[in-house]
C-alpha positions, 0 to 999 in steps of 0.5 A, a space after each residue: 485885293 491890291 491893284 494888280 488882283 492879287 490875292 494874300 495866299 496862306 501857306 504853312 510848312 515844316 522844316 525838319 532837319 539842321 535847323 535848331 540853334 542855327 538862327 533859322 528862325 530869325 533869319 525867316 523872320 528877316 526875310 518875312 519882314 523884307 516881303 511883308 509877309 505876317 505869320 509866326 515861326 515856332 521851334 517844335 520838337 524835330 522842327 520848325 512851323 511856319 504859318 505865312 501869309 502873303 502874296 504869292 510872289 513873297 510867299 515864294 521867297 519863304 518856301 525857297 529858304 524851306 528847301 
């Protein structure tokens, strides 16, 4: 727990749709890195997994580039 009580939220997400060959990946990485967020994003066949770990507020920026 930080000072304000937040607590490091877990979230996993899939993004189907135009994101292979496009830098997807990377750019969540970009962003991941920006907000201190940990976790790991793969290509699968159709699509891409996140798993992310963070507080909610960062969490928030990776699920908003997921939409």
């Amino acid at each position: 727990m930080n000072i304000r009580g937040d607590f490091m939220q877990r979230k996993h997400i899939q993004v189907f749709g135009n994101v292979q060959d496009v830098g997807f990946r990377f750019y969540t990485a970009r962003i991941a890195n920006q907000y201190d967020i940990k976790g790991t994003v793969q290509n699968v066949d159709g699509y891409v997994d996140i798993y992310s770990q963070g507080e909610d507020e960062a969490l928030y920026q990776i699920h908003s580039i997921s939409n």
